[in-house]
Residue, then its C-alpha position, 0 to 999 in steps of 0.5 A: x316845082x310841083x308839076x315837075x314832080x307830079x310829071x315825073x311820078x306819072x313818067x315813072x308810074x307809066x314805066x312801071x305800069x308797062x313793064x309790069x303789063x309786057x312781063x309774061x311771068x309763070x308762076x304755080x296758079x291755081x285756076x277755078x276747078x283745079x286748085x288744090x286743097x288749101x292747106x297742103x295735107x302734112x306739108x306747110x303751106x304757104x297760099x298767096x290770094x290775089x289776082x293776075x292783073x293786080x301790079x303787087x301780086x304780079x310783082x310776087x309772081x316771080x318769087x313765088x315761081x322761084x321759091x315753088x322750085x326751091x321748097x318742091x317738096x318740103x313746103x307748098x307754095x299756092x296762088x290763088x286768083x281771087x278774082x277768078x275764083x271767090x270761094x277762097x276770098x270768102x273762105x279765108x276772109x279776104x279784105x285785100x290782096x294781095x294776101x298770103x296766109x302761111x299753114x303749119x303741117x297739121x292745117x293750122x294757120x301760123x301767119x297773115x300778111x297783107x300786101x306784098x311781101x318780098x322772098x326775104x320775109x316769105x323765106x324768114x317766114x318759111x324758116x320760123x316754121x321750120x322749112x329749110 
């Protein structure tokens, strides 16, 4: 029974695994060199820290896409890949990824959260803040 189960699991993790690896998803990335400064002056800001080839950060990756298009213009939504680029990871005390920190207008950090965090709450969170 056991084994059945622990099979099952790796069948799933391997699927899982696989469609995460084939997926090719854009998202608004941040590379070394070009980031753009973390706040966003005057607008609130949300920065996702993480890397490309973490699974909860490439499952964020289309949200991020989605949501970068919808708040264009009211709220900045930043990548960062972490691994690529250190200085935000020491900058913003990183302890895992991936991490999203959510700024007020005035550069002020408002909120923490670490792990993934579904367009629902991203979304709540932008609205607690007063984007709409």
């Amino acid at each position: 029974m056991m084994r059945r189960r622990y099979e099952a699991m790796l069948r799933y993790l391997l699927l899982l695994s696989t469609v995460f690896l084939l997926t090719n998803v854009a998202v608004v990335r941040a590379e070394p060199g070009t980031r753009p400064e973390v706040p966003v002056k005057n607008m609130v800001t949300m920065v996702d820290l993480g890397a490309n080839s973490c699974i909860p950060c490439k499952m964020m990756a289309p949200i991020l896409q989605k949501l970068e298009k919808e708040y264009q213009g009211k709220a900045a939504i930043v990548f960062i890949d972490v691994w690529k680029d250190k200085a935000p990871a020491r900058r913003f005390e990183i302890r895992a990824i991936p991490t999203q920190i959510f700024f007020d207008k005035q550069g002020n950090e408002v909120h923490r959260h670490v792990g993934f965090m579904s367009e629902n709450a991203i979304v709540t969170q932008l609205k607690n803040m007063g984007v709409n």
